[in-house]
TIROZA-377396 format. One record per residue (C-alpha): z, x, y; residue in one letter. Coordinates in steps of 0.2 Angstrom, whole numbers, plus 5000, padded with zeros to 4 digits. Layout:
BEGIN
ZXYa
...
***
This chain:
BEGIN
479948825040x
481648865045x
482049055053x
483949125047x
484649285058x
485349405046x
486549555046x
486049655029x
486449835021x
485149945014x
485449974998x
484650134997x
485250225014x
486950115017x
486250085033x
486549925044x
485149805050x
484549635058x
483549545060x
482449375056x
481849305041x
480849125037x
481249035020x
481448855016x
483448885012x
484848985015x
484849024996x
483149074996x
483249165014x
484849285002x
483549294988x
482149364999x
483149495008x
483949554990x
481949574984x
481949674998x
483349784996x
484349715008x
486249675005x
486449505017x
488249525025x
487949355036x
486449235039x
486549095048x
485148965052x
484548975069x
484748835082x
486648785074x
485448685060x
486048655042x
484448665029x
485048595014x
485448714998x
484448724984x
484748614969x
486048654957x
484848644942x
483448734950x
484748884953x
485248874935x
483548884929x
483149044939x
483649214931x
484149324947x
485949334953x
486949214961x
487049214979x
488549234990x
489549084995x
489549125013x
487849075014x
487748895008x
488448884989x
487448804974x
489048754966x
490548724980x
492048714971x
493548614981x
494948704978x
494148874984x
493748764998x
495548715002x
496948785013x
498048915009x
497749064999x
497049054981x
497949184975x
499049324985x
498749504982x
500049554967x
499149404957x
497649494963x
497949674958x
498649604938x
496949534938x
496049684941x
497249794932x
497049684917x
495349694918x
495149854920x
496149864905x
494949764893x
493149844900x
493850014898x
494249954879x
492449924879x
492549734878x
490949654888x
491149584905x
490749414902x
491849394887x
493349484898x
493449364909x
493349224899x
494949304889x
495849304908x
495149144912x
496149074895x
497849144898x
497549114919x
499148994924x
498548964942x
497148834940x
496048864958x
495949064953x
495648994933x
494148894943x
493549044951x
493549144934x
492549024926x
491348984939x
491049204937x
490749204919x
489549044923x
488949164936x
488549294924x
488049174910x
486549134921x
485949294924x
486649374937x
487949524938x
489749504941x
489649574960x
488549414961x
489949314954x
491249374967x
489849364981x
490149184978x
492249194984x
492149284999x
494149224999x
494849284986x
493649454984x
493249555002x
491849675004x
492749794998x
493049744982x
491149704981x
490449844985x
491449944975x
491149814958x
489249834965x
489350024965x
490250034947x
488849924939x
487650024949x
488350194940x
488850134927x
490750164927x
491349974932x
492950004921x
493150184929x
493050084947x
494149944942x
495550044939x
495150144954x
495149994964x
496849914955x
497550094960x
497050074978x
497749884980x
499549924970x
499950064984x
499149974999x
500349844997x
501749954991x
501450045009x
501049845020x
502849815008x
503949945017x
503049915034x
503449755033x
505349805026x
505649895042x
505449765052x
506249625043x
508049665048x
507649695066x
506849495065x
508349425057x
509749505068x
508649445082x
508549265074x
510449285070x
510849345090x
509949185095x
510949065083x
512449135091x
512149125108x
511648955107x
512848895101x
513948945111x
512848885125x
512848715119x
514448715114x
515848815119x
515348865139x
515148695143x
516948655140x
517548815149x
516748725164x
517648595164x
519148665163x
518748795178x
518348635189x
520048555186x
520948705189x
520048825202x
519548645215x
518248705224x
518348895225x
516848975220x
516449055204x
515749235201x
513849255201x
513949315184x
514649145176x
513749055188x
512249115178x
512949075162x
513248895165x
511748865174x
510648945159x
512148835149x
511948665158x
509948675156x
510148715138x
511248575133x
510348445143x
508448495141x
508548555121x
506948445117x
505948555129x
506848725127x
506348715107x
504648655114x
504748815127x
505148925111x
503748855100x
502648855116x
502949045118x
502849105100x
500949005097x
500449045116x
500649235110x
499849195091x
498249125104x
498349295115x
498249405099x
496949315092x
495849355110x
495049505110x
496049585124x
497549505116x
497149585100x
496949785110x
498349755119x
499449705105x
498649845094x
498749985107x
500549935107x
500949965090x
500250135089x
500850175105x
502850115105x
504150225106x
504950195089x
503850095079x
502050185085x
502250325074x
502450205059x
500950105061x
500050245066x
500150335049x
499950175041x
498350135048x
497650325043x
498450315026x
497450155026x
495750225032x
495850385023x
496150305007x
495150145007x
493550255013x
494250394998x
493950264983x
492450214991x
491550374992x
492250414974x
491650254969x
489950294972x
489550164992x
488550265001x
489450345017x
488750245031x
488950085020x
490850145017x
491050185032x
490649995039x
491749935027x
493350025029x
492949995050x
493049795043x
494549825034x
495449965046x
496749805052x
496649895070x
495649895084x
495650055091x
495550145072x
494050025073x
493250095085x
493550255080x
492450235065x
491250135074x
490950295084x
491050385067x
489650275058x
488450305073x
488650485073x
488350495053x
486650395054x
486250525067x
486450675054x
488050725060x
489750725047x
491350665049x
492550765056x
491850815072x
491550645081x
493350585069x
494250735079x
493350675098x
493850515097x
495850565102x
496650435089x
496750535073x
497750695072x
496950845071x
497650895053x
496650745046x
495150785055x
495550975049x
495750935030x
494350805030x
493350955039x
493651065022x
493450925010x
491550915019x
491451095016x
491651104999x
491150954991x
492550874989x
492850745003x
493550584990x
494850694985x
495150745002x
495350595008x
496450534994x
497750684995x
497750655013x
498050455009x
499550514998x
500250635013x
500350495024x
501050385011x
502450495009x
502650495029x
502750315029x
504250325017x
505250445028x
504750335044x
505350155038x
506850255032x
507350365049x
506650205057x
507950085046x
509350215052x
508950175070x
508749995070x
510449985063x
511550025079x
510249965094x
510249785085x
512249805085x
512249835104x
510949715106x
512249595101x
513649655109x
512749655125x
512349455122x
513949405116x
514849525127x
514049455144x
514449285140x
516349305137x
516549425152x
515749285162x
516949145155x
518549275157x
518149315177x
518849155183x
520249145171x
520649315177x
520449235195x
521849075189x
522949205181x
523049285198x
523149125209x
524649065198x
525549235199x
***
């Protein structure tokens, strides 16, 4: 019988364990380790082998939940299958909101997202709607149902759905978790914001310069060969029309060059030392380090803030929010965090020792422990950082502005003082 490696959560405790486990298919491998109280966050066949997947019929005929497509489907769906993203956030969030919307009005799940699926305009998220209700139609829950998109709905959103139905309060959760997704991308909004016009006066500055490279210098060379013979020409413009002359006649490679450097550095940061180096960086830089710095604790502290209030268990919340921290060294961090917890300690302490998170965080988190009330802790502290962010994308906004200018002065300006040194030197000869 064919053995599967697993990675599961307890249900019960939240805490993280692996192992191995025999069954026929991958399907029934997920279905053994649910009867077990086991949450199956990977499984893969051992040996690279692929045992087939259960029939589509004999799944339909069983009444337990449907399991996650991640670990070989019962019904694969092409479109979810395909390239590009199903549906991008905003899309998301209206779909959650909406639902939120109807459940709390005290419509059944089922029949909400079958109303949704009905006035859904793209057709591969409309797919993945129905193939819920179909889900839930069956037998199984409507965590099951997302389970089966791991895509379009990440761990987060699951566990929190799981935790809602659990308690009772899925409506409750759902607006909780619509609410977390409208100001994470309002925050990722002005991040991004702050870093668009430095991109496009960069891509601008480029523009410029080669075209002047690749058009205007190399008639000033001509024109200083005709009139200076063979005098020689300052070191200055003879840099400028050497980079000049192997522009113009090696463009084909020099757009290759271009396109070579920007995916050779995609490839570095997709390495694991790429990805340190890269993040350590952005936290660490003069200008922009402070930014994403508060960006990645108002991420932390809020995304492990609905969780908590939600009702996942602290060691389970605190894997997910390491999964979903969009950092490195904030994910190590927790990592250290997670392992203190399961030994009995709390938060704070091995949060304030591991140097990345200011000690007011640690300090307010430290009181929200104390008295009971770490969610909201977490959450106001999530709002404080918010409004940080504001004031860094603006004061950042206000210093971009004149170092891009000069950055384009000093380009421009170096190629005409190169291209005025010899006429200087032919004025000076004909006087």
């Amino acid at each position: 019988m064919p053995k599967f490696t697993y990675t599961a959560i307890e249900s019960a405790s939240g805490k993280e364990r692996k192992g191995i486990v025999e069954s026929a298919t991958s399907e029934q491998a997920a279905h053994d380790l649910k009867a077990m109280g086991l949450l199956p966050t990977s499984l893969a066949a051992e040996g690279g082998a692929k045992p087939a997947a259960a029939p589509r019929k004999d799944t339909r005929k069983v009444g337990g939940p449907a399991m996650p497509a991640d670990l070989t489907p019962s019904r694969p769906k092409k479109k979810s299958r395909g390239f590009g993203r199903i549906i991008n956030t905003a899309g998301l969030t209206v779909f959650t909101r909406q639902l939120a919307t109807l459940v709390n009005a005290g419509m059944p799940i089922m029949r909400s997202l079958e109303t949704l699926a009905r006035q859904e305009k793209n057709p591969a998220f409309k797919e993945v709607i129905e193939s819920m209700v179909e889900s839930i139609r069956s037998g199984g829950n409507f965590s099951d149902g997302l389970l089966q998109h791991p895509r379009v709905f990440d761990r987060l959103y699951v566990n929190m759905v799981k935790a809602g139905e659990a308690g009772g309060v899925l409506g409750t959760v759902l607006d909780r978790l619509s609410k977390f997704m409208e100001k994470a991308e309002k925050i990722k909004g002005k991040v991004k914001s702050a870093m668009t016009y430095p991109v496009i006066i960069v891509m601008v500055a480029v523009g410029i310069v080669s075209a002047l490279m690749v058009f205007v210098v190399p008639k000033f060379e001509s024109i200083f060969k005709g009139l200076l013979k063979n005098q020689p020409l300052p070191p200055l413009t003879l840099g400028v029309l050497a980079v000049s002359n192997f522009i113009k006649n090696h463009i084909i490679i020099t757009v290759i060059l271009g396109f070579a450097l920007y995916f050779g550095f995609k490839a570095f940061h997709r390495t694991r030392i790429g990805t340190r180096v890269v993040d350590k960086f952005l936290i660490k830089a003069p200008a922009i380090g402070p930014l994403f710095l508060k960006a990645s604790i108002g991420r932390f502290t809020r995304t492990l803030g609905t969780l908590l209030a939600s009702g996942v268990p602290i060691l389970q919340a605190l894997i997910i929010t390491r999964d979903t921290s969009g950092n490195v060294h904030v994910a190590d961090a927790l990592n250290v965090v997670h392992d203190r917890v399961k030994e009995g300690d709390n938060v704070a302490k091995p949060l304030d020792s591991t140097k990345v998170f200011p000690s007011m965080v640690t300090s307010m988190i430290e009181v929200g422990e104390e008295t009971g009330a770490l969610p909201e802790m977490l959450n106001r502290v999530a709002d404080t950082y918010d409004d940080e962010v504001d004031n860094a994308v603006a004061g950042l906004t206000s210093i971009i502005e004149p170092i891009m200018i000069v950055f384009m002065a000093v380009m421009v300006g170096t190629i005409v003082i190169a291209l005025f040194l010899p006429i200087i030197k032919i004025i000076q000869g004909l006087s």
